[in-house]
C-alpha positions, 0 to 999 in steps of 0.5 A, spaced: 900 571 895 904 577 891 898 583 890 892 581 895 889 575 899 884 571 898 877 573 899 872 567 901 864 569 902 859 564 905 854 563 909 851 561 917 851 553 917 848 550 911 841 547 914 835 552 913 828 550 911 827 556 907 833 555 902 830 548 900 827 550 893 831 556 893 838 556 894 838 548 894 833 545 888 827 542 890 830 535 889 836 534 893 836 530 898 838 533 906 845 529 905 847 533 899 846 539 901 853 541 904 856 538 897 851 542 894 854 549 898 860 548 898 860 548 890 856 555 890 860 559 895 867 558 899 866 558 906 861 557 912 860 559 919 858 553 922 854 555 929 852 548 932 860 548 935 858 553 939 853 549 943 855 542 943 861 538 941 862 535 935 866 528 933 872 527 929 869 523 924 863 528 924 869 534 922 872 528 917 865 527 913 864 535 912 872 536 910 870 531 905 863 533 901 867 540 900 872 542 895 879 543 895 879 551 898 872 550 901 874 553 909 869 552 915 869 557 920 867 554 927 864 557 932 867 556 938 864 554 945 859 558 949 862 555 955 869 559 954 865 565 953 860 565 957 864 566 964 866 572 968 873 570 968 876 569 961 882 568 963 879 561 967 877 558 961 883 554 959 879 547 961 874 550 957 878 551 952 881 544 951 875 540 951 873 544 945 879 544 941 881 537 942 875 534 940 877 533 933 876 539 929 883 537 926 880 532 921 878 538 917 885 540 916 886 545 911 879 545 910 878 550 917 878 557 917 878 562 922 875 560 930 870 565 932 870 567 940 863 570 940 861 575 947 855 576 950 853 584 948 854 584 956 861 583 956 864 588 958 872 590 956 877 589 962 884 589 960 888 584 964 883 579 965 881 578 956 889 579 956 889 572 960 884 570 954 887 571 949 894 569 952 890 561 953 889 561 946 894 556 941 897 557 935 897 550 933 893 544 935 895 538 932 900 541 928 895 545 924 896 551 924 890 556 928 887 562 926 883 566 931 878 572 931 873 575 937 866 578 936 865 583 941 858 586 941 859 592 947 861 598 947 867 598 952 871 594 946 871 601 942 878 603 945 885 603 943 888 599 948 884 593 946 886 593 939 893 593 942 891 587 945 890 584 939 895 586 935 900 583 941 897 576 940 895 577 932 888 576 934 883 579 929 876 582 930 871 581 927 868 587 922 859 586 924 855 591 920 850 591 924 844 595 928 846 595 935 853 591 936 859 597 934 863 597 929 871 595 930 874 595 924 881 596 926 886 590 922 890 586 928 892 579 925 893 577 917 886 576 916 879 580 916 872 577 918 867 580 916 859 579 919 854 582 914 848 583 918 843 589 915 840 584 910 833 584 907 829 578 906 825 583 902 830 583 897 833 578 893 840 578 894 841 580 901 843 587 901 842 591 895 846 592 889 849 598 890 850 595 897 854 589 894 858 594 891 860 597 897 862 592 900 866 588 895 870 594 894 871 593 901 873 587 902 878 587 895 882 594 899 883 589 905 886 583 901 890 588 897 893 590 904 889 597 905 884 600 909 877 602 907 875 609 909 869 611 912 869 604 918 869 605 924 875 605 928 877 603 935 883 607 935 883 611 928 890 614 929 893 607 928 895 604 920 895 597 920 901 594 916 900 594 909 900 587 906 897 582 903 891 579 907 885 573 907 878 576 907 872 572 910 866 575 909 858 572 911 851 574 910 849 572 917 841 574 921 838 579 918 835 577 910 838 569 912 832 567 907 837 571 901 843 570 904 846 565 900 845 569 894 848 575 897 854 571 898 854 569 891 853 576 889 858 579 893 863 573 891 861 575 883 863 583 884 871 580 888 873 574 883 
């Protein structure tokens, strides 16, 4: 990884009625619909591990239906997030990483800790969050990123916060959730969330061009102008990065061929 990172652009889960016959031919039975998206894009946002847990043979079984650079990103548990007092959410936390998301192994990507929009930004007690968070689990290596949707994370002090325990943020295009897009750890998540079921591939055209501009400039080690900053004074260093981008809510009917569009436009 000399001149950029790698660039993965994916999907929300892979089971959606609508995509059989569109994304997924007519003839393809349910089971083989996870090798089936794993040779048409590079990642999927898996939402199920938010709600329940999963059994290690569970996670064996999609490492093996996907190709060898195919990652998942999982969703982590709404009984972490879903607290007043983050920095109580150890047990939480275990129960979710030791429940066999290991047997993915090089296959899993970045874990997403999503917060409610009426999660509100209080320093110590996130601090105390992000200080549970393990660098490893069973000796394979942990990315981790937050999705914060109120207005109160828009502040210099959290993006130091992130900075000091290389913790990413999630970058969300989305109507009413704010915009973060400081860089803080060595990867960039993207959460696509303005599409049209209307149109064809998700986000315009002229759309898709934006945002794989964008996303090539943060794997080349850049910062794209024209984002929204928490701390716009701050330049993240200038380095190589990996990039996960994924056509999440809104136009979910297209958001497949969304992302193999933007993926066409970034390899």
């Amino acid at each position: 990884m000399t001149n950029s990172g790698k660039i993965r652009v994916g999907i929300g889960g892979w089971t959606f009625e609508p995509w059989e016959g569109s994304f997924y031919p007519e003839t393809l039975s349910k089971k083989r619909q996870l090798e089936f998206a794993g040779k048409e894009l590079r990642a999927i946002e898996v939402n199920g591990t938010y709600y329940s847990s999963q059994k290690p043979e569970t996670f064996a079984r999609w490492a093996s239906e996907v190709p060898e650079d195919f990652v998942f990103s999982l969703k982590a548990s709404r009984f972490v997030t879903n607290r007043k007092v983050l920095a109580e959410a150890g047990e939480s936390m275990q129960k979710f990483l030791t429940q066999g998301l290991t047997e993915l192994g090089p296959h899993l990507g970045p874990i997403l800790w999503q917060f409610a929009p009426t999660k509100k930004f209080e320093p110590e007690d996130f601090e105390g969050f992000l200080k549970l968070l393990p660098v490893k689990q069973d000796g394979l290596p942990l990315r981790h990123v937050v999705e914060v949707r109120n207005p109160t994370f828009q502040a210099p002090d959290f993006v130091e916060l992130l900075e000091k325990y290389k913790v990413a943020v999630v970058l969300a295009e989305h109507a009413d959730y704010p915009m973060i897009a400081d860089v803080t750890a060595d990867f960039v998540y993207l959460r696509l969330q303005k599409g049209s079921d209307d149109i064809k591939t998700c986000y315009a055209p002229e759309q898709l061009d934006l945002w794989a501009d964008r996303a090539r400039t943060f794997a080349a080690g850049g910062e794209p102008e024209g984002l929204a900053k928490s701390a716009p004074d701050r330049k993240a260093k200038k380095e190589p990065r990996d990039v996960f981008a994924f056509f999440i809510t809104e136009g979910k009917v297209n958001a497949p061929n969304g992302a193999r569009e933007l993926q066409k436009r970034v390899d």
